[in-house]
Each structure stands twice: as structure tokens, then as C-alpha cells.
VEXTITI-38528 format. One record per residue (C-alpha): residue in one letter; residue number from 1; x, y, z. Coordinates in steps of 0.5 Angstrom, whole numbers. Layout:
BEGIN
<node res="A" n="NUM" xx="X" yy="Y" zz="Z"/>
...
END
This chain:
BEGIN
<node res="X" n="1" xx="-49" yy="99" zz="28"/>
<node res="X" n="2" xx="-43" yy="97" zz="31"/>
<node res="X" n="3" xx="-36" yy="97" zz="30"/>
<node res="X" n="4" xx="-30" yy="91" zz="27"/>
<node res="X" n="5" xx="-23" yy="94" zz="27"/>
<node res="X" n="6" xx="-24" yy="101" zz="27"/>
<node res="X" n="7" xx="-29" yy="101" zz="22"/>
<node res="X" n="8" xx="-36" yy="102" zz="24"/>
<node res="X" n="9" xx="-41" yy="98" zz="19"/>
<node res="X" n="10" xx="-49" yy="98" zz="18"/>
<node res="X" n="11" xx="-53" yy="90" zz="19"/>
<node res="X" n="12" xx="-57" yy="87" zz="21"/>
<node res="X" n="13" xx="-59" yy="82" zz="27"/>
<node res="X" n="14" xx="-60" yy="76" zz="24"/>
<node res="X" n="15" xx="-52" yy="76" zz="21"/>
<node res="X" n="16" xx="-46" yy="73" zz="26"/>
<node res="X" n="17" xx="-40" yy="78" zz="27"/>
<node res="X" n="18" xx="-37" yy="74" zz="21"/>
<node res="X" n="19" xx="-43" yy="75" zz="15"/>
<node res="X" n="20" xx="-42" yy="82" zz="18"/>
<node res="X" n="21" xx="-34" yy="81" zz="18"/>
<node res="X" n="22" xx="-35" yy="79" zz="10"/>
<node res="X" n="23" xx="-40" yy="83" zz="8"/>
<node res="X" n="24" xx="-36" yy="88" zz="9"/>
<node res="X" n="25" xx="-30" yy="86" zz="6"/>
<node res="X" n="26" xx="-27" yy="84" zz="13"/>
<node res="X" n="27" xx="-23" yy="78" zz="14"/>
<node res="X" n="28" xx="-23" yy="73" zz="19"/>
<node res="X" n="29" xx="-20" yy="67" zz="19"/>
<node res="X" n="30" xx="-24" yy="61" zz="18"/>
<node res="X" n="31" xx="-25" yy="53" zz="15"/>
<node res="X" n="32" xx="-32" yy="51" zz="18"/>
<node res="X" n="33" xx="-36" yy="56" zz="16"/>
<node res="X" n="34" xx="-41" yy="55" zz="10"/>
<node res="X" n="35" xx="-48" yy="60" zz="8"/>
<node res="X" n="36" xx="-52" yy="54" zz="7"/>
<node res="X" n="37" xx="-50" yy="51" zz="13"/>
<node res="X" n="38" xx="-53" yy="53" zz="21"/>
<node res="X" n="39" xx="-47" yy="55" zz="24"/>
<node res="X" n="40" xx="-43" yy="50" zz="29"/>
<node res="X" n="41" xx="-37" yy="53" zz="31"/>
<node res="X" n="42" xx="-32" yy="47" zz="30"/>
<node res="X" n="43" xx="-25" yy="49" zz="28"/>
<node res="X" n="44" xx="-24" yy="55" zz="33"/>
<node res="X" n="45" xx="-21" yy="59" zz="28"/>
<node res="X" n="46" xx="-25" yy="65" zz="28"/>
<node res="X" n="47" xx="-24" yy="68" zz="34"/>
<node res="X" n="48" xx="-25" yy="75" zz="36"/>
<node res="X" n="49" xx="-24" yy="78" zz="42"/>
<node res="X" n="50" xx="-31" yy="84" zz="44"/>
<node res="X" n="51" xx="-30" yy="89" zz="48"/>
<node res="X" n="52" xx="-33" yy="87" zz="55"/>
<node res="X" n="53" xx="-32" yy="81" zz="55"/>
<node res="X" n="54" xx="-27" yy="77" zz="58"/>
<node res="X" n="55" xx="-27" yy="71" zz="54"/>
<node res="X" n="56" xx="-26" yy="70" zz="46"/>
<node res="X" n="57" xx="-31" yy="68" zz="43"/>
<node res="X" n="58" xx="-33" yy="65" zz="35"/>
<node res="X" n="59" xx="-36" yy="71" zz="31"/>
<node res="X" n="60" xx="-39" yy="64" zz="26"/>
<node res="X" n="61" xx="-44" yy="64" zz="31"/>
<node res="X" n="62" xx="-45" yy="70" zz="35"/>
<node res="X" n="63" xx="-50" yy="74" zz="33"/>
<node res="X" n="64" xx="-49" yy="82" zz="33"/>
<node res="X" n="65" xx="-51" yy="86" zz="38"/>
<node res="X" n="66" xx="-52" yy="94" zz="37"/>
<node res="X" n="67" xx="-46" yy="98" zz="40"/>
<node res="X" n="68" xx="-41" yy="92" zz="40"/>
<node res="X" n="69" xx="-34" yy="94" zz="39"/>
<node res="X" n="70" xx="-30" yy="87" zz="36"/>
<node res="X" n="71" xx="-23" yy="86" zz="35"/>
<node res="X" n="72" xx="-20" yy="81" zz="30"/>
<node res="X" n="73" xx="-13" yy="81" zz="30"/>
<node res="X" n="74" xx="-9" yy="82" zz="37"/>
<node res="X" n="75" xx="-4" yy="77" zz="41"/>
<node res="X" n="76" xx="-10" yy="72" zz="45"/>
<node res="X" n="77" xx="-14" yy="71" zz="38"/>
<node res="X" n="78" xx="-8" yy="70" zz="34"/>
<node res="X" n="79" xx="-5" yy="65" zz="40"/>
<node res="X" n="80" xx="-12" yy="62" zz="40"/>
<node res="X" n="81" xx="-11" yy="60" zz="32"/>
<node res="X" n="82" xx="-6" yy="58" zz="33"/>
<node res="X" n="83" xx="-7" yy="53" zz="38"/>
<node res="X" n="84" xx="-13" yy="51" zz="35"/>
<node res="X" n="85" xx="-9" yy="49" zz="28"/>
<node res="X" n="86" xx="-5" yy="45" zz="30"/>
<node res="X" n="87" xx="-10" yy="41" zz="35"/>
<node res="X" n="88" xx="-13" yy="41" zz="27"/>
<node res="X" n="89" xx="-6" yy="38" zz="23"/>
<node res="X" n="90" xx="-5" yy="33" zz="29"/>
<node res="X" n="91" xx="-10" yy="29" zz="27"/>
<node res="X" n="92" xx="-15" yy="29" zz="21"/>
<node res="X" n="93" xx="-15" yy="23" zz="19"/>
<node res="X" n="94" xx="-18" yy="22" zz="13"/>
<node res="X" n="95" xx="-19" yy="30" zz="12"/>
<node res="X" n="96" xx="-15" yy="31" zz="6"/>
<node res="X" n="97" xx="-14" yy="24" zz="3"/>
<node res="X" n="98" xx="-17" yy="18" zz="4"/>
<node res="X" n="99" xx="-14" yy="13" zz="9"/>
<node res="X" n="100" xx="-13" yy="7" zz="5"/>
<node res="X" n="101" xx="-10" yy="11" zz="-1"/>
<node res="X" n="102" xx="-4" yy="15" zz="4"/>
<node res="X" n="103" xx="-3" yy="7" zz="7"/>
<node res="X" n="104" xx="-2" yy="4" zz="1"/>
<node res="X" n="105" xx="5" yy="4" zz="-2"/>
<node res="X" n="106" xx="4" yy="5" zz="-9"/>
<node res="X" n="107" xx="-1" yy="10" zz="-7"/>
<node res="X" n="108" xx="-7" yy="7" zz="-12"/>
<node res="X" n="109" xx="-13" yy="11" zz="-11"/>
<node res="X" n="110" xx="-18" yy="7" zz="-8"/>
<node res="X" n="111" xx="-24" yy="11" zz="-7"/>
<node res="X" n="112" xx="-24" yy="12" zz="-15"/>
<node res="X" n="113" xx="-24" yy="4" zz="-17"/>
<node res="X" n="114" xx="-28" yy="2" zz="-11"/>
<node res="X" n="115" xx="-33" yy="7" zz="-14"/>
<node res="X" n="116" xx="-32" yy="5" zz="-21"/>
<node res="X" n="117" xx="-33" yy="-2" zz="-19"/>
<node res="X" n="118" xx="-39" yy="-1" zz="-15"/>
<node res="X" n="119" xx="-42" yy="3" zz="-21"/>
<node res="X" n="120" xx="-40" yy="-3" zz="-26"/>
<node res="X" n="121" xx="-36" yy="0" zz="-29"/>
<node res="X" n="122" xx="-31" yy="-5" zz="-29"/>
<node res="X" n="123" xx="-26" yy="-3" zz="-35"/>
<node res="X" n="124" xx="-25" yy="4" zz="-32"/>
<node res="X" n="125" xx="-23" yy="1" zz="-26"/>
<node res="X" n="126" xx="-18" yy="-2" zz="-28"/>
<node res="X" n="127" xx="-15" yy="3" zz="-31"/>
<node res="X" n="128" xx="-15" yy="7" zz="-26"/>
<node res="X" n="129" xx="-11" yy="2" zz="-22"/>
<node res="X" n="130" xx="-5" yy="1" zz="-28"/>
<node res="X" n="131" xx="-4" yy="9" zz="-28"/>
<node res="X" n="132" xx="-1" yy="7" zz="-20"/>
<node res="X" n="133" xx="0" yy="-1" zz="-21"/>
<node res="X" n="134" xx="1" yy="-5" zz="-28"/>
<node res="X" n="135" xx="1" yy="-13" zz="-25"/>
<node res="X" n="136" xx="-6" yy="-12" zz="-20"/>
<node res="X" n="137" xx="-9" yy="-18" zz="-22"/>
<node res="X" n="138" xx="-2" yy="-22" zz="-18"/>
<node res="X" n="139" xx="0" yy="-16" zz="-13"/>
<node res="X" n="140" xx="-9" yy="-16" zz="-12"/>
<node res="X" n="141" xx="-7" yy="-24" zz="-9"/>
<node res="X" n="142" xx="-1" yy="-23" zz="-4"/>
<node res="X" n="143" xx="-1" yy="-16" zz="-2"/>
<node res="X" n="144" xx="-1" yy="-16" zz="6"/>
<node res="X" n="145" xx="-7" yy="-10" zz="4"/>
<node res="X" n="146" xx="-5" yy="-4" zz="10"/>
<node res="X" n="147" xx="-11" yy="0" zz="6"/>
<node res="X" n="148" xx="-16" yy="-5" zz="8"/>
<node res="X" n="149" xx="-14" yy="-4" zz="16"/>
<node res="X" n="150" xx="-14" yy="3" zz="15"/>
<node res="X" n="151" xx="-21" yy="3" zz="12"/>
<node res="X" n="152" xx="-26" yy="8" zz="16"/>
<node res="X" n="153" xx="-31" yy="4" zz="14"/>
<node res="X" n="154" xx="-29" yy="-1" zz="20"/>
<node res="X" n="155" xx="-32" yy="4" zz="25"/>
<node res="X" n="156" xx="-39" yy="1" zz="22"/>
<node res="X" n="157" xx="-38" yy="-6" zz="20"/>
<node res="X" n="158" xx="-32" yy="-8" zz="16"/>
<node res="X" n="159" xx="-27" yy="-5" zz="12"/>
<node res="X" n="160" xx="-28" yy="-5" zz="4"/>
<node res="X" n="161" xx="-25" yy="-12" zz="2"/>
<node res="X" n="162" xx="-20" yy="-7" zz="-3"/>
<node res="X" n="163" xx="-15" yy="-13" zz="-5"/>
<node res="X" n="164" xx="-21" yy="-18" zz="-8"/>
<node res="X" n="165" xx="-24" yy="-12" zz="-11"/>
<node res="X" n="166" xx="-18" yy="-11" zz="-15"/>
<node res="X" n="167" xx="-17" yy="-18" zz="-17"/>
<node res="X" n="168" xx="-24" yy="-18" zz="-18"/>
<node res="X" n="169" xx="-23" yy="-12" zz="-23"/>
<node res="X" n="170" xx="-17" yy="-15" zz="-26"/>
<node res="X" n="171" xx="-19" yy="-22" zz="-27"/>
<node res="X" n="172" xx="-24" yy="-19" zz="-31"/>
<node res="X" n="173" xx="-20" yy="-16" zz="-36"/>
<node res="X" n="174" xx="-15" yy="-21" zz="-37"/>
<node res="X" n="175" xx="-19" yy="-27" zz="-38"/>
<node res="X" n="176" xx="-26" yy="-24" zz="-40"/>
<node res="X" n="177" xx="-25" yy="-19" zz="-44"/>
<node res="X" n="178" xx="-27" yy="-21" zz="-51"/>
<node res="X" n="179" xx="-22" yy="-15" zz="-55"/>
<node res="X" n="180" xx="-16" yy="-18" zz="-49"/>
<node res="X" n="181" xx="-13" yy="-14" zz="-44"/>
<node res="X" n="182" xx="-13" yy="-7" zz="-43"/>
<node res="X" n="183" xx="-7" yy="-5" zz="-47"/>
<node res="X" n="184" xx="-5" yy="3" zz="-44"/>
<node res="X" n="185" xx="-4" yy="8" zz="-50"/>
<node res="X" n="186" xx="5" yy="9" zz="-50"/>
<node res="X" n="187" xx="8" yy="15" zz="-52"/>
<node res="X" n="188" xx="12" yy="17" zz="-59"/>
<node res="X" n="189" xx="19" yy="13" zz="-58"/>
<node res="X" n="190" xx="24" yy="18" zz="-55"/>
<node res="X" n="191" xx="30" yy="13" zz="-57"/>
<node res="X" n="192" xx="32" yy="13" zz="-50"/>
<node res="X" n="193" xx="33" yy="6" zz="-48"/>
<node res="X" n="194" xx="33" yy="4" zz="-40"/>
<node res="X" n="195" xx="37" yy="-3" zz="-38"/>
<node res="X" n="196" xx="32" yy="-6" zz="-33"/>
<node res="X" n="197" xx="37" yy="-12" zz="-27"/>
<node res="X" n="198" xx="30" yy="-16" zz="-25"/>
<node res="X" n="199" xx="24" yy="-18" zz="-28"/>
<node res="X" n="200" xx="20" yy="-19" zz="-21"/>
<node res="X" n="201" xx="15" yy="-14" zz="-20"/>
<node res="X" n="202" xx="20" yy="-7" zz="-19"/>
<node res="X" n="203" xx="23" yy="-9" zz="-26"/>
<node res="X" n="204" xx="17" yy="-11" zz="-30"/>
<node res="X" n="205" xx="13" yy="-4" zz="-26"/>
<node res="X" n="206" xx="19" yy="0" zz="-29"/>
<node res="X" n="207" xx="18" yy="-3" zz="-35"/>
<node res="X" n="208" xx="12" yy="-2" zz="-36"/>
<node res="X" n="209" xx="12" yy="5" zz="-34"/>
<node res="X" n="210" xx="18" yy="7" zz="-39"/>
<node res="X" n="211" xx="14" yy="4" zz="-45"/>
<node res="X" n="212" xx="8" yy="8" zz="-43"/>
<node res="X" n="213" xx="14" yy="15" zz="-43"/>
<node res="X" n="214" xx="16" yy="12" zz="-51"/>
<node res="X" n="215" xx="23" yy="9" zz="-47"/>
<node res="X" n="216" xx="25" yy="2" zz="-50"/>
<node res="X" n="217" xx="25" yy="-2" zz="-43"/>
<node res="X" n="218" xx="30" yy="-8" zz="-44"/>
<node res="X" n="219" xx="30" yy="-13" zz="-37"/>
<node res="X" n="220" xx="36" yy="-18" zz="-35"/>
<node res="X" n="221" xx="33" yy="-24" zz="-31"/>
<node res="X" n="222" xx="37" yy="-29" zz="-28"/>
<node res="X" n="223" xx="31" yy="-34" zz="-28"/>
<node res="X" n="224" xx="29" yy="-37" zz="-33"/>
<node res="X" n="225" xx="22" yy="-35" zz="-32"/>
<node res="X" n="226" xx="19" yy="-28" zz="-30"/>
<node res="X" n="227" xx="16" yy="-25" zz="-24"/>
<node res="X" n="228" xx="22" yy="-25" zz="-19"/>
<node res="X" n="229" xx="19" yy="-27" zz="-11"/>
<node res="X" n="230" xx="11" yy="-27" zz="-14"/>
<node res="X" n="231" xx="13" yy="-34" zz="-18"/>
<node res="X" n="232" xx="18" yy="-36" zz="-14"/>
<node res="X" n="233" xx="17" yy="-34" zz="-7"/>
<node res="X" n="234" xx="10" yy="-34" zz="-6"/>
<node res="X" n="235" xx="6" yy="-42" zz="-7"/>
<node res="X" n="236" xx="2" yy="-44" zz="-13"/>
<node res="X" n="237" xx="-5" yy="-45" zz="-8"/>
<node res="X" n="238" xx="-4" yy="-37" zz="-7"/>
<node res="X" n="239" xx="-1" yy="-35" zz="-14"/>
<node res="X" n="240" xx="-2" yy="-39" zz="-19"/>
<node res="X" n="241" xx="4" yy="-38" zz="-24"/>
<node res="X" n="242" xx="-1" yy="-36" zz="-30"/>
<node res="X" n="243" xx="-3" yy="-30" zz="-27"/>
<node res="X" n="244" xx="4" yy="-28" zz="-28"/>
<node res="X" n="245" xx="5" yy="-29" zz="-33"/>
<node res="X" n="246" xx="-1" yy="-26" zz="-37"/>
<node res="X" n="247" xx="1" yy="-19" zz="-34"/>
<node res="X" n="248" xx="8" yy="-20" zz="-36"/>
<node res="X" n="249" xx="5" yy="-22" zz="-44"/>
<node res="X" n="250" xx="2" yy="-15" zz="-42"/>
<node res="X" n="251" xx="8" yy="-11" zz="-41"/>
<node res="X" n="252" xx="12" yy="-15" zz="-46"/>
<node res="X" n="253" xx="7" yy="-14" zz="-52"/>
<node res="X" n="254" xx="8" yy="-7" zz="-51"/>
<node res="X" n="255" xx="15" yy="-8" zz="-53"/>
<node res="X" n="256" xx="19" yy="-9" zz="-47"/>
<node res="X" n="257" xx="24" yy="-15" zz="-48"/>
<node res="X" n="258" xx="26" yy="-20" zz="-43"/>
<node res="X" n="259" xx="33" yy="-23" zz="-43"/>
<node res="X" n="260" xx="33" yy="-30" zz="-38"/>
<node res="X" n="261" xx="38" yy="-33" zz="-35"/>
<node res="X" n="262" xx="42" yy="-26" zz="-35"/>
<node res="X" n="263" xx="46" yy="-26" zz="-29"/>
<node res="X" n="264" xx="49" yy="-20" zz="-28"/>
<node res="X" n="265" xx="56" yy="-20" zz="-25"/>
<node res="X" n="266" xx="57" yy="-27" zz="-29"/>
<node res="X" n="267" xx="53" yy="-27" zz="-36"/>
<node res="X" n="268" xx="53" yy="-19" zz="-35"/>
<node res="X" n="269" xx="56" yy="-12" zz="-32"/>
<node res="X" n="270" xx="55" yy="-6" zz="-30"/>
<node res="X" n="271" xx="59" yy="-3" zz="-33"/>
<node res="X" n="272" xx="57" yy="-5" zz="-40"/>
<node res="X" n="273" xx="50" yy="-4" zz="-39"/>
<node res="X" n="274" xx="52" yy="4" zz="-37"/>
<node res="X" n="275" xx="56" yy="5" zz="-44"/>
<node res="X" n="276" xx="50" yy="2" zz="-48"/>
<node res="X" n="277" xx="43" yy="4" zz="-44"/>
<node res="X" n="278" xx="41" yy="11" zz="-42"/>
<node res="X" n="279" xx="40" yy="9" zz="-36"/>
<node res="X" n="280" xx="40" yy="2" zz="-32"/>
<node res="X" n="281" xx="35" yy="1" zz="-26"/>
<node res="X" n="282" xx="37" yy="-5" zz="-21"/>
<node res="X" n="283" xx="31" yy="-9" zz="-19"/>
<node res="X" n="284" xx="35" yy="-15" zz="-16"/>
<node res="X" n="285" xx="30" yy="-17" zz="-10"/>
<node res="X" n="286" xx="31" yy="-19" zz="-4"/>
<node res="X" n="287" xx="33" yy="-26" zz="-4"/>
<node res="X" n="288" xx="37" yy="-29" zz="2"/>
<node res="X" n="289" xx="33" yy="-31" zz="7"/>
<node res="X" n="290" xx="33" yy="-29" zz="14"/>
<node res="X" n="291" xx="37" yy="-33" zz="19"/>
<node res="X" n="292" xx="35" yy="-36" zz="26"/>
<node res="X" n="293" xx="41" yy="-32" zz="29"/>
<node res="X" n="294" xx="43" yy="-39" zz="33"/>
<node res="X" n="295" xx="48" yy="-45" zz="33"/>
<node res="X" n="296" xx="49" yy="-50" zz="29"/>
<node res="X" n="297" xx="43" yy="-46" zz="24"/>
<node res="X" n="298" xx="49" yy="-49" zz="18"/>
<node res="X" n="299" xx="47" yy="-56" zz="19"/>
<node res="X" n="300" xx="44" yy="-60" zz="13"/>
<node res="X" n="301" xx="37" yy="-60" zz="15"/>
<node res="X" n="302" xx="36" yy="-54" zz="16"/>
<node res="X" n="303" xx="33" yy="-49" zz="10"/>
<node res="X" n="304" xx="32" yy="-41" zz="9"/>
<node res="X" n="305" xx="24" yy="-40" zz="8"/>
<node res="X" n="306" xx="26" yy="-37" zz="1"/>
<node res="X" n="307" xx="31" yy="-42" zz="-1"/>
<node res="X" n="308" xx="25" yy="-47" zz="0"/>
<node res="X" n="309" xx="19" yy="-44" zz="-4"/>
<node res="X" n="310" xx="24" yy="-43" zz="-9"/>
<node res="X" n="311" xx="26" yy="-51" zz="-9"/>
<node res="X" n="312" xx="19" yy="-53" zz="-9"/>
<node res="X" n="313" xx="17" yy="-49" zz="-14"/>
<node res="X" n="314" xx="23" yy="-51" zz="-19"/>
<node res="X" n="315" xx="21" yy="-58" zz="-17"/>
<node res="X" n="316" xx="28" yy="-60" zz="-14"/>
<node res="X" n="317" xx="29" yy="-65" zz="-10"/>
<node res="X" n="318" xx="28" yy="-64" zz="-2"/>
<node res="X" n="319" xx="28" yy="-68" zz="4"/>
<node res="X" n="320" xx="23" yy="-65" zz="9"/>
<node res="X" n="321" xx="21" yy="-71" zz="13"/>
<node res="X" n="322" xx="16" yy="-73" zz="16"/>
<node res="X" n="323" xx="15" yy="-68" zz="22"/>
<node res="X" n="324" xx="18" yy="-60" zz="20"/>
<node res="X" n="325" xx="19" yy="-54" zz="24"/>
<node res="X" n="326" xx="18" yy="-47" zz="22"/>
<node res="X" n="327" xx="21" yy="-42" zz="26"/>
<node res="X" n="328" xx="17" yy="-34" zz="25"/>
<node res="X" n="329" xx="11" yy="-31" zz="24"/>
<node res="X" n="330" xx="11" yy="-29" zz="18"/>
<node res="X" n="331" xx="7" yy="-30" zz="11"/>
<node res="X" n="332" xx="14" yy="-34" zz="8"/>
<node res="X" n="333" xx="13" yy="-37" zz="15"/>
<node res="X" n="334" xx="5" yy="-40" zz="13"/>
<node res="X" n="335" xx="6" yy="-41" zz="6"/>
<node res="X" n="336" xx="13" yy="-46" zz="8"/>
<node res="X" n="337" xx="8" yy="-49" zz="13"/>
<node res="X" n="338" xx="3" yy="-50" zz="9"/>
<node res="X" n="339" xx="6" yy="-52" zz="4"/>
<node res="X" n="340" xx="10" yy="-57" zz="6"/>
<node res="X" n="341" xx="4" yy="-60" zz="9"/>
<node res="X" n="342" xx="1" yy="-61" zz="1"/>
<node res="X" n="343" xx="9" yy="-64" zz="1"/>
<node res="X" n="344" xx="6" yy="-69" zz="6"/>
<node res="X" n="345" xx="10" yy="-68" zz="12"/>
<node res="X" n="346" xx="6" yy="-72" zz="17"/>
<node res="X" n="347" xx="6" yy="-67" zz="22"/>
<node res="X" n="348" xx="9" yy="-58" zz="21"/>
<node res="X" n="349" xx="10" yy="-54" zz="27"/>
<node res="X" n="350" xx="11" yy="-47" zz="27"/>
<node res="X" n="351" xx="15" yy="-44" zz="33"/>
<node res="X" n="352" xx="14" yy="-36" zz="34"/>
<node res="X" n="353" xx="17" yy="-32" zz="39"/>
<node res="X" n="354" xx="11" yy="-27" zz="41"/>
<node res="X" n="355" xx="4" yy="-29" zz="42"/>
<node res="X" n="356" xx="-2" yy="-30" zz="37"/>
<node res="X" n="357" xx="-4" yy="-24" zz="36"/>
<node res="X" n="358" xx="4" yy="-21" zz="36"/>
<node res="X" n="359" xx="5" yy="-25" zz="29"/>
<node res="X" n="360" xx="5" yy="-20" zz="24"/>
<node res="X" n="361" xx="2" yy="-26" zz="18"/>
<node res="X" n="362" xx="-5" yy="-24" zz="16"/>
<node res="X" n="363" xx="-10" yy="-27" zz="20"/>
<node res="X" n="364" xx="-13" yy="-31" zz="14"/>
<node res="X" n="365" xx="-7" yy="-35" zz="13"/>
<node res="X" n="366" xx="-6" yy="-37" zz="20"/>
<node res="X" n="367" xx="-12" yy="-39" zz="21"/>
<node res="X" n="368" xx="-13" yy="-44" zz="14"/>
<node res="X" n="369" xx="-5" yy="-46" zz="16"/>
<node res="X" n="370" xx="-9" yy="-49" zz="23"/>
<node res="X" n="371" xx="-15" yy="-52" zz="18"/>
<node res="X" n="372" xx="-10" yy="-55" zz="15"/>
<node res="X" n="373" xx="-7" yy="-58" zz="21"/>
<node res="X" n="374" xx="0" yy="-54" zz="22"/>
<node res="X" n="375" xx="0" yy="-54" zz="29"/>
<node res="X" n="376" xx="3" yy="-47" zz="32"/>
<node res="X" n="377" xx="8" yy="-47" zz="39"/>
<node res="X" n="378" xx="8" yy="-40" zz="42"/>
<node res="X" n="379" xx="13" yy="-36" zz="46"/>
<node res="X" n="380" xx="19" yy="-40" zz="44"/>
<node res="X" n="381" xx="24" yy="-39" zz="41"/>
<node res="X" n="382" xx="30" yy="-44" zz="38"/>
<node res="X" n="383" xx="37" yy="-43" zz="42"/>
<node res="X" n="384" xx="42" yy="-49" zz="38"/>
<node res="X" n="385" xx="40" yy="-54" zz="32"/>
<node res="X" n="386" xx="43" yy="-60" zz="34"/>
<node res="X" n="387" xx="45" yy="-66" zz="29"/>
<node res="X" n="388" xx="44" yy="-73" zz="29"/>
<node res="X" n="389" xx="49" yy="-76" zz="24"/>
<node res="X" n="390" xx="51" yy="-69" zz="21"/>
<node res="X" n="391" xx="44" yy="-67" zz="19"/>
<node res="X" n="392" xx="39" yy="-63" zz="24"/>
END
């Protein structure tokens, strides 16, 4: 027999204090305690305090005694809880939701298409990622993947290559599956209707997910083609402008309308969207390129990162040289150098500020940028452009 609160209770030797504690409908608080398991002790929330003994103890894997006098709730065991909890909440990585799904920005839920893709099932893969993300087979090709650093599985080996599996899953259903792509079921029509600023990937996400409520989505775009950075900040060789614009015939079919060369404040206002849309969504992108912050960065010759994809995917004229610099680190800093090598620039150098290993570009794009033959300069950083005959 022994004594819990106050209360004195019959059991047996076998039983801890807390098998005895629940059996008797007394509560003590704890997380890791489970019948079918052998008792580990490992949350620390179970703490009771018996009278003797100087120390507190974990009733989930102290066994009764006859004669013992336990107390479940007083200050030092309440202190004890709580100090335990909080050492619980400050990192349990991984413990709730999956470390790759909590990175991802659009929240996809990873664990479930890696699994179904593993099981073959392919198809519903898929359309576990477009109840997240509607254009996977582009975003698949250029996302910097955070999900795939934060991956547990690079404990043991290497972390799951979740963006090849996306496209992987993607590419099948656009370009192989015989009844077409994976059109979503879209809702009855509401008779609302959404003006959408942008036809890059905020605008056709919009757009998707509006036809998917039953709201008609209507897209004014500057370009006279869609996808907005994927097609014209992000080269061919890593996106090929077909996959664009196969996922955009997806989201037009289901009866989004895309108006190109709009510009809004010349071809088009605000305010005029206002009196004739039940709601406008602005997704205009960021389109000016970062400057280098030094003098003489206006002289002809030089050219924004952005302004030079855009340039080469327009196929207007640009005279890049023979010897090119690159300054930053980044993937837009890659794709111009390793893009103006396939121009047939003679000699592309990229200067970065930091370290190697400071370039927050994906290590798999600085690595085929040195195969290709762009050489990298590190720790420099440029102070004034100076001209020669009015050019750089």
C-alpha cells in the first residue's frame, strides 16, 4: 500500500508510481511514458517528490515500495516541470513537423510526396504538391532547396534530393501522362473575379488557386510572354522556357486570362482595376538589379545582373567583350557568368567579396561555372569603375 496525495491506494510491486498514479485516477504530467514500452525516464515531466528522500525522482521509472508517501504536486516539482519543458520547446527539431517542411517557404508537405514517389505512385505525388505549389516542374529546376539542407537524413548519408524528386514527379505528369496533365477539380463559379498585376510565379500561383475557389482570375502582364523571372531572369540551360509555358497552358485552361504587354500605370491603372475587380493582387516582381554601391557604376559598359539575363533572353543586342567581370556571389551572379561564357566571352571572372565558402550561390552552380572555365577572384571587392573612351 502506499500513499499518493493524500490518498491511500492498493498495488502491486511491478507497477511504477505512475501506473499506480493512473490506475487510480490520479494525474501526473508526462510525454514520454507509454505501457508497451520499458520505461526511459526521458522528458523529466513526471517528477514526484517521497517523502524521505531528498531528491526528486521520475514516477515512470521508479517502482513502488510499501509504505511510500509521494506527493505529485508542490513548488519543486512544479519548478522541475517547468525547467524540463522549456529545455523540450528550445529544440525539437523535428518533433512536430518535419524540418524540411517547416524550411520550405511554400510549406509543401515533403515526407508526403517523397513517400508516395517512393511507392511509385506517382500521380498522387503530384498532386500533393499542387495543393501547396501549382508550377513544380519550373520551381523544381530553380529552387535554392533550404528543405534539402535541413534534411535529418544527412545525419547518416546525404540529404533527400527533394527538388529532383519534384521535378522528377512533375515532369512525368506534363510530358507523359497519355490523358495530359493533372488538371485540379475547381469549384462552382462564385462571380467574383480577381485582377492579378504579374504573370510570374506570385501571379500564376494566385491565379491558380483563385480558379481552384471558383473565382475567375484575369493576369495583366508587361511581357509579351509569361513567367515573369522564371523565364526572364533565370537562363534556358537551367529552365528551359518550355516547361513555363506548359504550366502556364495548365493554369490557363482552367480558365485564368492573361493580357500581355499591360503595363500597369501606362497601358493600365489601379484605380480602374478597383472599380471593375473584387480584388486586385499586385505580383510585379523584383525587377531592378542590385547596384555595386561604387563610383563610376553608371558608365556604358556596365549592366545589372537582371537587365543582362533579360537582354539575352530577348535576344537584343549586347556587346559584352571579350574579358567580362561578375561581381557578387550569388545564383544571378552564376547564371550571367556562365552565361556569358556560351555568348563566347574569351575569358569571365567573377569577383566576391568574402570566401568561397561565404558565396551564398549553390555549390553546384560554382562548381560547373569553374568546369566551364569562369575563373573566381575572392575577398575583392570593386571601388570605382574607370572608363576609357566613355565605356568601362
Amino acid at each position: 500500500r502506499l500513499n499518493i496525495n493524500g490518498k491511500q491506494i492498493a498495488t502491486t510491486e511491478d507497477q511504477t508510481i505512475l501506473q499506480a498514479a493512473l490506475d487510480n485516477g490520479i494525474e501526473i504530467p508526462h510525454l514520454c511514458f507509454d505501457e508497451r514500452m520499458e520505461a526511459y525516464g526521458g522528458c523529466g515531466m513526471c517528477v514526484v517528490e517521497i517523502e524521505g528522500m531528498p531528491k526528486l525522482v521520475r514516477s515512470c521509472a521508479t517502482k513502488v515500495t510499501d509504505g511510500m508517501v509521494i506527493t505529485t504536486n508542490t513548488d519543486r516539482t512544479v519548478a522541475a516541470r517547468k525547467t524540463a519543458l522549456s529545455m523540450l520547446v528550445s529544440d525539437h527539431r523535428g518533433d512536430c513537423r518535419a524540418p524540411c517542411m517547416m524550411e520550405c517557404p511554400a510549406h509543401t508537405d515533403i515526407q508526403g510526396y517523397v513517400g508516395l514517389t517512393a511507392n511509385g505512385q506517382f500521380q498522387e505525388a503530384l498532386q500533393l504538391i499542387k495543393q501547396d505549389l501549382p508550377i513544380p516542374a519550373s520551381i523544381g529546376r530553380v529552387c535554392p532547396h533550404p528543405c534539402e539542407s535541413a534534411c535529418r537524413r544527412d545525419i547518416i548519408e546525404d540529404p533527400i534530393s527533394v527538388a529532383a524528386i519534384k521535378t522528377f514527379v512533375a515532369d512525368k505528369d506534363l510530358f507523359e501522362r497519355e490523358e495530359g496533365p493533372y488538371m485540379p477539380e475547381l469549384a462552382p463559379e462564385t462571380g467574383k473575379k480577381v485582377a492579378i498585376i504579374g504573370a510570374g510565379p506570385a501571379g500564376l500561383t494566385a491565379a491558380y488557386f483563385l480558379r481552384t475557389m471558383g473565382h475567375g482570375a484575369e493576369i495583366f502582364e508587361m511581357m509579351d510572354k509569361p513567367g515573369g523571372m522564371l523565364r526572364y531572369g533565370i537562363p534556358q540551360y537551367r529552365l528551359p522556357k518550355d516547361v513555363v509555358d506548359s504550366e502556364v497552358a495548365i493554369i490557363e485552361n482552367m480558365g485564368a486570362k492573361i493580357n500581355y504587354n499591360t503595363k500597369l500605370g501606362d497601358d493600365i491603372t489601379l484605380e480602374y482595376l478597383r472599380s471593375q475587380y473584387d480584388a486586385v493582387f499586385m505580383g510585379i516582381g523584383a525587377w531592378k538589379s542590385s547596384g555595386m554601391r561604387c563610383k563610376g557604376e553608371e558608365a556604358e559598359g556596365v549592366i545589372g545582373g537582371i537587365d543582362f539575363l533579360r537582354k539575352v533572353t530577348n535576344n537584343e543586342e549586347l556587346k559584352i567583350g571579350k574579358k567580362i567581370f561578375v561581381v557578387g556571389g550569388g545564383n544571378t551572379a552564376m547564371d550571367v557568368a556562365r552565361t556569358a561564357v556560351r555568348l563566347g566571352a574569351e575569358e569571365v571572372r567573377v569577383l566576391y567579396r568574402r570566401t568561397e565558402e561565404e558565396m551564398p550561390a549553390e555549390k553546384i552552380e560554382i562548381h560547373e561555372a569553374k568546369e566551364e572555365g569562369v575563373i573566381f577572384d575572392f575577398l575583392v571587392s570593386p571601388v570605382e569603375v574607370i572608363q576609357e573612351d566613355g565605356r568601362a
